[in-house]
C-alpha positions in Angstrom: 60.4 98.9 96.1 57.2 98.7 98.2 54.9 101.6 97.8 53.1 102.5 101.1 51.0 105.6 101.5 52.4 107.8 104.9 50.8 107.8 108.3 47.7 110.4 107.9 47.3 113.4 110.5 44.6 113.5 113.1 45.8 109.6 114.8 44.1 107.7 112.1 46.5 105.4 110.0 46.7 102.0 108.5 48.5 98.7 110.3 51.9 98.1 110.3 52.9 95.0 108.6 53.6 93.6 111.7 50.1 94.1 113.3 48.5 93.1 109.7 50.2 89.7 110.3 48.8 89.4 113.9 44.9 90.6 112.5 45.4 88.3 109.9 46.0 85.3 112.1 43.8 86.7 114.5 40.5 86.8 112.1 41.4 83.2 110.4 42.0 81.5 114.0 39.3 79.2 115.6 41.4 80.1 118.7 42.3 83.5 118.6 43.0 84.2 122.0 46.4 82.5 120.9 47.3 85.7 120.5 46.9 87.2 123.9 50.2 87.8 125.8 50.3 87.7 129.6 52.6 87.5 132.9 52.2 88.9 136.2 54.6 90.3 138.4 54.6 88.9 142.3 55.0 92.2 144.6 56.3 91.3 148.0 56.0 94.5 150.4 52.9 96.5 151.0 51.2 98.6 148.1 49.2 101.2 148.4 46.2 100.8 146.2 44.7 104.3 145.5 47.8 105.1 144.6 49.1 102.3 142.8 46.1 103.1 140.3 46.6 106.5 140.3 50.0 105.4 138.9 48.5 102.8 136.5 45.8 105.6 135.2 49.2 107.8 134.5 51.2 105.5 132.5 48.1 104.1 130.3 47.8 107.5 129.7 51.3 107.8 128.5 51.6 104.8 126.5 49.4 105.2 123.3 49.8 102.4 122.1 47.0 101.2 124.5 44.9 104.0 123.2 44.0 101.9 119.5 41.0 100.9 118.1 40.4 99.1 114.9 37.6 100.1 112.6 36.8 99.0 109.4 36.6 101.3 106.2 35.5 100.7 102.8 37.1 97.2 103.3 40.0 98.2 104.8 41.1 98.1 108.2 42.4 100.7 109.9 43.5 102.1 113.8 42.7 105.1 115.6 44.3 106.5 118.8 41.7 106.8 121.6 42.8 108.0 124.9 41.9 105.9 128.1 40.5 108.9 129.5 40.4 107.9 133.9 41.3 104.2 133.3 39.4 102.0 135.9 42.0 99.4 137.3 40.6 96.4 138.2 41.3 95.3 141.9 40.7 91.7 143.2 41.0 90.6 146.9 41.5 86.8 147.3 43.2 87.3 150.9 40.6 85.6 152.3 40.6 82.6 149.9 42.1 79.0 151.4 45.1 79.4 148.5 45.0 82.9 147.4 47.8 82.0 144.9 45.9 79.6 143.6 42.7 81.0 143.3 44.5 84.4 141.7 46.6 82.3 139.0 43.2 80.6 138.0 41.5 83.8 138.0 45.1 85.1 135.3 44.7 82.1 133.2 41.3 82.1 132.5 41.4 85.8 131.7 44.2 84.8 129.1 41.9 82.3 127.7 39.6 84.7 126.7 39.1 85.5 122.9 39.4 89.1 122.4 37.1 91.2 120.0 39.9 93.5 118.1 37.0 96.6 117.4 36.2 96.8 120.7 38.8 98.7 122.6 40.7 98.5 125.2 42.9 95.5 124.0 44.8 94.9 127.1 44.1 94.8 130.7 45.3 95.2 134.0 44.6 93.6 137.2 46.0 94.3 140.6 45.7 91.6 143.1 45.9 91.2 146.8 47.1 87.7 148.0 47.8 89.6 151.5 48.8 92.6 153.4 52.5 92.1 152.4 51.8 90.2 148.9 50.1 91.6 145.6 49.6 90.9 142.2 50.2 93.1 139.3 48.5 91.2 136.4 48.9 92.5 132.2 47.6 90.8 129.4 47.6 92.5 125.5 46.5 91.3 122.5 49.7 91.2 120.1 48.5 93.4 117.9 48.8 96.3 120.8 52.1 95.2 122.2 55.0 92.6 122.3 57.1 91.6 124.7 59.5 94.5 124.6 56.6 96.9 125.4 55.0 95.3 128.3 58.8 95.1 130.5 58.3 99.3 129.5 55.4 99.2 130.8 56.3 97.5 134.0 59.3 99.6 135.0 57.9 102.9 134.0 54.4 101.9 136.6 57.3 101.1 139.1 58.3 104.4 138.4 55.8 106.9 138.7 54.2 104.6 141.6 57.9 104.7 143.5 57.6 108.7 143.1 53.9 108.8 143.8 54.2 106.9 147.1 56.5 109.6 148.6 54.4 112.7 147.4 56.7 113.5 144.1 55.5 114.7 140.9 57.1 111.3 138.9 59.8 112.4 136.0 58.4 113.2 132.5 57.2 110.1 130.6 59.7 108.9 128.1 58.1 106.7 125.8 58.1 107.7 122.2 54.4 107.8 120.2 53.3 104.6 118.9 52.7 106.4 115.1 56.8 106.7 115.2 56.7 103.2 114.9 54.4 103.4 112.0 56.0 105.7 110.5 59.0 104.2 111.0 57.7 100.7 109.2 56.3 102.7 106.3 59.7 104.5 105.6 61.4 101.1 105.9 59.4 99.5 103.3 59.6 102.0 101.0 63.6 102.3 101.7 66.6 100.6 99.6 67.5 99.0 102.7 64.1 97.0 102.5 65.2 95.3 98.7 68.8 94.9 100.8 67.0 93.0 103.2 64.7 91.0 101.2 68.2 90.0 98.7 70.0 88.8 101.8 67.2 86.5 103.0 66.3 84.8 99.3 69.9 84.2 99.3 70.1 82.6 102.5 67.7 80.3 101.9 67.0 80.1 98.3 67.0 76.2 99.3 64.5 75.3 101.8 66.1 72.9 104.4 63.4 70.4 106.2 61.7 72.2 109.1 63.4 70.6 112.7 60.4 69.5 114.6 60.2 67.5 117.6 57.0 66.2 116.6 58.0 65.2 113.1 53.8 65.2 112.2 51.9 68.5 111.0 49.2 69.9 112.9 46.8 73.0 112.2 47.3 75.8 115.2 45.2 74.7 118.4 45.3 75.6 121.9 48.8 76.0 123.5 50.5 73.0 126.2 52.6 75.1 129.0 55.3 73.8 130.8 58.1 75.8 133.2 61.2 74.4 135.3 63.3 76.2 136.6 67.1 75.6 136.1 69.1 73.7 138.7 71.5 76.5 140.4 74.5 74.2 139.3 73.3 74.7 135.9 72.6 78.6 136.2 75.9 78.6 137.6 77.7 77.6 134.9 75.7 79.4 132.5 76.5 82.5 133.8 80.8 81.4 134.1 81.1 80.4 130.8 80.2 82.9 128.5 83.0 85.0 129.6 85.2 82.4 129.6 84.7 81.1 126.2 84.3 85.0 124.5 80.9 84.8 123.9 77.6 86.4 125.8 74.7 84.9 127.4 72.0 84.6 124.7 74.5 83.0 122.4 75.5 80.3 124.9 71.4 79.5 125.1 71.1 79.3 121.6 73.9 77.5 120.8 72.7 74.8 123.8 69.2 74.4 122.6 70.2 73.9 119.2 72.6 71.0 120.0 70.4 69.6 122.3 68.0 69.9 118.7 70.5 68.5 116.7 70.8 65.3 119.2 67.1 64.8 119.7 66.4 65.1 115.5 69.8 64.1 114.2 69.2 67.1 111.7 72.5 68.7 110.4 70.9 71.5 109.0 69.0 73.1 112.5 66.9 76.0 111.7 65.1 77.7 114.4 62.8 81.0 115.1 64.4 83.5 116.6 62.4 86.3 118.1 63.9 89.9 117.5 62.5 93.3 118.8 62.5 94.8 115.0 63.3 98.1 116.3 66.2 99.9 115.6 67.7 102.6 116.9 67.4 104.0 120.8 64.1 105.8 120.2 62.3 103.3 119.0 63.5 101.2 121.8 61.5 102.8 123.9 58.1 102.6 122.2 55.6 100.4 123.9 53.6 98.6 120.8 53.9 95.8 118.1 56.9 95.9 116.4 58.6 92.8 117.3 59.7 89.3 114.5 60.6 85.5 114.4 63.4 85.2 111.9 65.1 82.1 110.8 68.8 81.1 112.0 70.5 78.6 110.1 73.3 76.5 111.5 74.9 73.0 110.0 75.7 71.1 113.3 78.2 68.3 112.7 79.1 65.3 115.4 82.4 66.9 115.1 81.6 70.1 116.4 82.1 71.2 120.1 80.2 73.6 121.8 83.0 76.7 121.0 82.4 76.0 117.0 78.3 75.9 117.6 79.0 79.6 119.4 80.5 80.7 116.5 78.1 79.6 114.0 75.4 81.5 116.5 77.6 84.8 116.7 77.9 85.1 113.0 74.1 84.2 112.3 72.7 86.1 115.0 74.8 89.2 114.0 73.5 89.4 110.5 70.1 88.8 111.7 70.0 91.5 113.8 71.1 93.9 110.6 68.4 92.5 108.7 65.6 92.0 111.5 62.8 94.6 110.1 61.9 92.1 107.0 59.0 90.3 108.0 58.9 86.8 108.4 55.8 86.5 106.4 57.3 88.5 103.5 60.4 85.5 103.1 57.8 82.9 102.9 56.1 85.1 100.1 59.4 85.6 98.6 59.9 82.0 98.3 57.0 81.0 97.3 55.8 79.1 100.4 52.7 80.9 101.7 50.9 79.2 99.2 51.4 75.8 100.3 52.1 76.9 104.4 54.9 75.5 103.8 57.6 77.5 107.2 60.9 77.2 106.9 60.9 76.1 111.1 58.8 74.9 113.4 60.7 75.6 116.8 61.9 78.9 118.1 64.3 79.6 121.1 63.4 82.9 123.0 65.1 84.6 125.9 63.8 86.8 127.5 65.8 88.9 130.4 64.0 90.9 132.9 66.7 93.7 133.5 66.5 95.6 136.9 64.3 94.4 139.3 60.9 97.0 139.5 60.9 98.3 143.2 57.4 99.5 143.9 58.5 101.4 146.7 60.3 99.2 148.9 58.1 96.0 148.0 60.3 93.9 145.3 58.5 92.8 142.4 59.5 89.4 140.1 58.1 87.9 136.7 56.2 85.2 135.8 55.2 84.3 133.2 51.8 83.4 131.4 51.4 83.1 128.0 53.5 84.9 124.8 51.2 84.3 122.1 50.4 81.2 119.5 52.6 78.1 119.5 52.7 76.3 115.6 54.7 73.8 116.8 57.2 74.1 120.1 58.2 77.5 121.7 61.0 77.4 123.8 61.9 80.4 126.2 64.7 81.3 128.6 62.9 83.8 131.4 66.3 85.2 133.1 65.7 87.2 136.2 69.1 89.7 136.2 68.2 90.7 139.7 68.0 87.1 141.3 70.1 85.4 138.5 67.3 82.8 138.3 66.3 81.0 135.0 63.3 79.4 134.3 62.8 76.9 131.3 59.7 77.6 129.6 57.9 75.3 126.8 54.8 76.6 124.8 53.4 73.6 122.3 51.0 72.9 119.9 48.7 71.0 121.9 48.0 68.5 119.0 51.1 67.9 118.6 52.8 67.6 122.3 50.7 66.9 125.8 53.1 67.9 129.3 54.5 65.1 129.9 56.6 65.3 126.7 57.7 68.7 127.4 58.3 67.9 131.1 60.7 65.0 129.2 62.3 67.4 126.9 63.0 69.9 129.6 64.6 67.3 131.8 66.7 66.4 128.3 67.4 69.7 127.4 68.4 70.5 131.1 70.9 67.1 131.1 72.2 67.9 128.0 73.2 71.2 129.1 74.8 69.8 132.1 77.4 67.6 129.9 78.1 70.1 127.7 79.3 73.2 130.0 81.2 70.7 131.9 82.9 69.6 128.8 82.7 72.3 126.2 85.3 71.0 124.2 84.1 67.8 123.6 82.4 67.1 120.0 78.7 66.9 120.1 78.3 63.4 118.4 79.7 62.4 122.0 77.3 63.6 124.0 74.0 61.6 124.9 71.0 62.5 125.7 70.7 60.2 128.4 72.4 60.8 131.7 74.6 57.0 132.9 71.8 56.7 135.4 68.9 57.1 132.4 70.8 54.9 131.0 71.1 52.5 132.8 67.5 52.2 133.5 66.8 52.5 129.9 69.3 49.4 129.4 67.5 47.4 132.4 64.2 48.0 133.3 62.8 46.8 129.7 64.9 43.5 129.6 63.2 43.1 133.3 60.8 40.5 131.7 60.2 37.6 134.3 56.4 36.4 135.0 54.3 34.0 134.4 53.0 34.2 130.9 49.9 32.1 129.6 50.0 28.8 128.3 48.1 30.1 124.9 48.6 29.3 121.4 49.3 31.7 118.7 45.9 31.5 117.2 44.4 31.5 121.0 46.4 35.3 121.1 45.1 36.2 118.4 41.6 35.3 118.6 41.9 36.6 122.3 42.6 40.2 120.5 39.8 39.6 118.2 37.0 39.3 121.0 38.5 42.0 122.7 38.6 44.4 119.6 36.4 43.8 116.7 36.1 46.8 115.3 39.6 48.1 115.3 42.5 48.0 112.6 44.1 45.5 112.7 45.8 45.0 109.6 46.5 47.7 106.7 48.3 47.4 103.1 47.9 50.2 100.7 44.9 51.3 100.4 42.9 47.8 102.0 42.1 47.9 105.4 41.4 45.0 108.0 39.4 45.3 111.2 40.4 42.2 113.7 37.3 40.8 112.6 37.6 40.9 108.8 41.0 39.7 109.4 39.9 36.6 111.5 37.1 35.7 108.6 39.6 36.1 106.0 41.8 33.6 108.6 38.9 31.0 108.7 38.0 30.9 105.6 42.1 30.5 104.7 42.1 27.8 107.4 39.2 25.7 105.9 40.7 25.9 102.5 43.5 24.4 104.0 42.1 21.5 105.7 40.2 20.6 102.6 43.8 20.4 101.2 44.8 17.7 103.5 47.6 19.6 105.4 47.1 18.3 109.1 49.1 19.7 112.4 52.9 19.4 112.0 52.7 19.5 108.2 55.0 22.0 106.6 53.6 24.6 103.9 55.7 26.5 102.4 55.0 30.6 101.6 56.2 32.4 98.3 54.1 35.4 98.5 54.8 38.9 97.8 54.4 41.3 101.0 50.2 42.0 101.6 47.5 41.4 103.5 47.1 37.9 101.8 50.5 36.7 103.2 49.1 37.5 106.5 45.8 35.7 106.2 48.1 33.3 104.9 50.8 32.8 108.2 47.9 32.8 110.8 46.0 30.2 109.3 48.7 28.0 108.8 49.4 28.7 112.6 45.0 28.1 113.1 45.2 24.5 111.7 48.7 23.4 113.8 50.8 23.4 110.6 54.5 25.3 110.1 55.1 28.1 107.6 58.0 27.8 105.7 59.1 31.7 104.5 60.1 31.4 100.7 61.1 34.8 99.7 59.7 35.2 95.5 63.1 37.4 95.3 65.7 34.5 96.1 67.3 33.0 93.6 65.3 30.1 91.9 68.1 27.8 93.0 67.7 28.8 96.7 63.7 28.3 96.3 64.4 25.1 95.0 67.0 23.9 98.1 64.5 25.2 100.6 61.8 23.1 99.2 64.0 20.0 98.6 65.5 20.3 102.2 61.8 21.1 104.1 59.8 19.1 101.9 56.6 21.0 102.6 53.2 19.1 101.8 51.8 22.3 100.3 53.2 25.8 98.3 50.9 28.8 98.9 52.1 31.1 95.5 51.1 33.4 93.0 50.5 33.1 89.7 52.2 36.4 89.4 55.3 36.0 91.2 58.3 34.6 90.2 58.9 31.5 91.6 58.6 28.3 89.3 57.8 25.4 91.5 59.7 22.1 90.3 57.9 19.0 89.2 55.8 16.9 91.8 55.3 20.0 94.0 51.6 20.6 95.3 51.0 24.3 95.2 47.6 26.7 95.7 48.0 30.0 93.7 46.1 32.2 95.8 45.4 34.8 93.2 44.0 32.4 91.1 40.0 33.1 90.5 39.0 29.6 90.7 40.4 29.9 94.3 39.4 33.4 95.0 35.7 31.9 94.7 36.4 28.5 96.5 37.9 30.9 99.5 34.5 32.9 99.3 32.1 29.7 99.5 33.7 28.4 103.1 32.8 29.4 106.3 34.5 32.3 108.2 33.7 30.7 111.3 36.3 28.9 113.4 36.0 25.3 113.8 36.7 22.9 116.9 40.6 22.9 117.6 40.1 18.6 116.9 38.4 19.9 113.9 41.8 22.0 112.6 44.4 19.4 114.3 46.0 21.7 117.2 46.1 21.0 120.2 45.5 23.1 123.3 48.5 22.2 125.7 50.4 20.4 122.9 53.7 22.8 121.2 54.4 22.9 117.9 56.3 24.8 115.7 54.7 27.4 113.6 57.8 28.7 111.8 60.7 27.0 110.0 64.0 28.6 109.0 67.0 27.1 106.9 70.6 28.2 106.7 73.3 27.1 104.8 76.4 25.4 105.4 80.3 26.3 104.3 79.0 24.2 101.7 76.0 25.7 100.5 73.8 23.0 101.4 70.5 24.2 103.4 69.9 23.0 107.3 67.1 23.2 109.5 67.7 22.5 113.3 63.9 21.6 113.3 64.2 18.7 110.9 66.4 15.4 111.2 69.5 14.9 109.2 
């Protein structure tokens, strides 16, 4: 059982283990303002602005949670509660401004940009904004490790609040929130509980195999700045949305999950789909009304098969989501430990689903308030949220990325994807999922068409005329790589030249055939593009066929020339000229020609003339080898 000392009097007290994963990631960051958390709230109606910040003043004061500071003692770092005494709201007038919106959302997302020092308190701030005389602002941003997402929609409908009753002269209703050090007290008693060695046997169990991480992507990346993207849902779509759940006995958040995760499953063909999802980590009423840091990302598991329609996903979600839930205070970071997996940063998944509902619409006053969303904190990989406005029954799609790994275009793909694929699926639920495409008939079609649309004029050039064509254009890049050897264009033409004087000196002269029985490397290469260089045809003579077959080929195309190996397999009969091309003595004659390019006279092809670089054989019912290149 973990041993964890208790909170000590006076407000001073150790981390939580949640906030000691968000310091942690904070400190080893190159980007820590990943971890700043932001939206504003659009306030349609007039606002009174003394008064509005007398109401802020009132509920920082109530919320102690935004009273921490983090110290440092004897190597350990610790919090305090500090209280905000006369908070100073800040107030910004863009009325006057060409785009007010504008200019305020660039004033908001450069503010969340901004790296936060975690000793130097406050850790959040507030911003009120005035667009107009009947349009305002209300702008928060926290670091994590003072607040999730659960406490800042506290925050926002307990400022409606006290504003609401300000406004008309009222003394506003006690405050409700519970003290942030009952949530550490609450995390210390957890880990120190029998229910915390439940928790951590329920989640080796469930994955004591590590399934491959579902990513999108499919490439790694270290954490970097975060790609935003946000659509909001087609009413059509929201309509059904919010239909269906009832019909098919399931709620709303489980119909999103299931969804995204099909929509997973189709874009990755994964049948084991495991995705983050973010849970408050509180339990109980009181500590659901505790602004601070207490939420998690946990892991559901579901194995999607083509067979499955969209009431079996449901179910899988129910049942994994409900035993979640009874297990959601383990921290993520202590089943990674558990397996073994911190070590190597090895996560057991890359993309989360989050939904986020707003609940009641705030009223400040009369003026109607609605979110919007800025920024929730560090993307690994992809992020994907739901941002449901109850009052309005508006969704907006929302896409936090790695930037390394995804730019907006590709999320503004996915979310058109994600958005189709919901589309076919609530209009036929009980269809199997291996039906579905991801492509709507009209994507389609265009995906069908426009790349076979290949009519123009293309120019009269030569094989080695393309390819020298690159070479002037791109020296210096790869062109060619095996293993560990790597070509630039221009190592690869001199290793061509050199191959195509060797060649010459061998007497094979435009037309010529030479046959090829090389194993698969850069050589074979050099190999096929200076037999194209000096107007000859390559015969492909697989080491791995049978000798019989190697031997038909060869009687069949009579080639003037074999280019083998000494090491390969292929015997060549009697009377056949060949050039092993591992052999030293012709390693070094290679290395004394030129790796210039000669005249085309010079290597015997002709500018405007055709001729055919490859030749193929089949066989008859027979057995007997053909060539619709060479006469009967």
């Amino acid at each position: 059982m973990s041993s964890i000392s208790s909170v000590a009097g006076g407000g001073d007290f150790a981390l939580t283990s949640s906030q000691m994963g968000v310091f942690l990631g904070h400190e080893l960051s190159d980007l820590p303002q990943v971890y700043n958390g932001s939206d504003y709230w659009l306030i349609r109606g007039r606002v009174d602005v003394p008064c509005f910040k007398r109401a802020v003043c009132r509920v920082v004061a109530e919320a102690s949670s935004l009273h921490i500071r983090l110290y440092r003692e004897c190597h350990e770092v610790r919090q305090t509660l500090e209280p905000q005494e006369d908070f100073d709201l800040e107030f910004i007038d863009f009325s006057n401004a060409p785009e007010p919106l504008a200019m305020a959302r660039e004033h908001m997302f450069g503010d969340t940009e901004q790296a936060c020092d975690l000793f130097v308190s406050p850790l959040f701030k507030f911003t009120l904004i005035c667009l107009s005389a009947n349009e305002f602002i209300f702008y928060q941003r926290y670091h994590h490790i003072v607040q999730d997402g659960l406490g800042s929609h506290l925050i926002i409908h307990r400022l409606a609040e006290v504003y609401s009753s300000l406004l008309v002269n009222q003394v506003p209703t006690p405050g409700s929130f519970g003290p942030f050090e009952e949530l550490v007290a609450a995390d210390i008693a957890y880990r120190n509980s029998a229910k915390f060695e439940r928790d951590r046997e329920y989640w080796t169990s469930r994955f004591q195999d590590v399934p491959e991480p579902l990513s999108l992507a499919r490439k790694e990346a270290p954490l970097a700045g975060t790609c935003r993207y946000r659509k909001a849902f087609s009413s059509g779509v929201v309509t059904l949305l919010h239909e269906l759940p009832e019909k098919l006995g399931f709620n709303f958040s489980q119909l999103l999950i299931a969804l995204t995760c099909m929509y997973l499953y189709k874009m990755t063909g994964q049948q084991e789909v495991v995705v983050g999802l973010p849970v408050t980590g509180r339990v109980g009423k009181s500590q659901r009304n505790i602004p601070g840091l207490m939420s998690n990302i946990l892991p559901i598991r579901l194995s999607i098969l083509p067979k499955h329609n969209l009431q079996d996903v449901l179910s899988k979600v129910r049942r994994e989501v409900k035993a979640t839930l009874l297990h959601q205070q383990y921290r993520y970071e202590d089943i990674l430990r558990d397996l073994n997996l911190l070590a190597t940063q090895q996560e057991l998944f890359k993309a989360t689903v989050n939904i986020e509902r707003f609940g009641r619409t705030p009223l400040f006053g009369e003026a109607v308030a609605s979110p919007n969303n800025i920024a929730n904190g560090p993307a690994k990989d992809l992020n994907i949220f739901f941002f449901c406005d109850d009052a309005t029954e508006n969704i907006v799609l929302g896409m936090d990325a790695n930037s390394l790994l995804y730019d907006e275009s590709q999320l503004e793909s996915y979310a058109d994807g994600l958005q189709g694929l919901f589309t076919r699926v609530l209009n036929n639920p009980q269809s199997p999922v291996g039906l579905f495409n991801l492509l709507s008939p009209q994507e389609a079609q265009r995906a069908l068409l426009e790349p076979n649309q290949t009519s123009c004029e293309l120019p009269r050039l030569t094989l080695p005329e393309l390819f020298e064509a690159q070479v002037e254009r791109t020296p210096e890049a790869l062109a060619l790589g095996h293993g560990d050897e790597q070509l630039t264009y221009r190592q690869l033409n001199d290793r061509v030249n050199r191959m195509a004087h060797l060649l010459v000196e061998l007497e094979v002269s435009r037309g010529d055939g030479v046959g090829v029985s090389l194993s698969r490397s850069t050589s074979m290469l050099v190999a096929l593009l200076a037999i194209a260089k000096v107007g000859a045809t390559y015969i492909p003579m697989d080491p791995y066929y049978p000798q019989e077959r190697l031997n038909t080929i060869v009687e069949v195309a009579k080639p003037v020339l074999m280019l083998v190996e000494r090491s390969g397999r292929y015997r060549p009969a009697r009377g056949v000229r060949c050039c092993a091309l591992d052999d030293a003595r012709v390693q070094e004659w290679l290395s004394c020609l030129s790796s210039q390019k000669k005249t085309s006279n010079d290597w015997r092809w002709a500018r405007c003339g055709l001729c055919t670089v490859y030749l193929g054989l089949y066989r008859d019912a027979q057995g007997r080898g053909h060539s619709p290149w060479l006469p009967e």
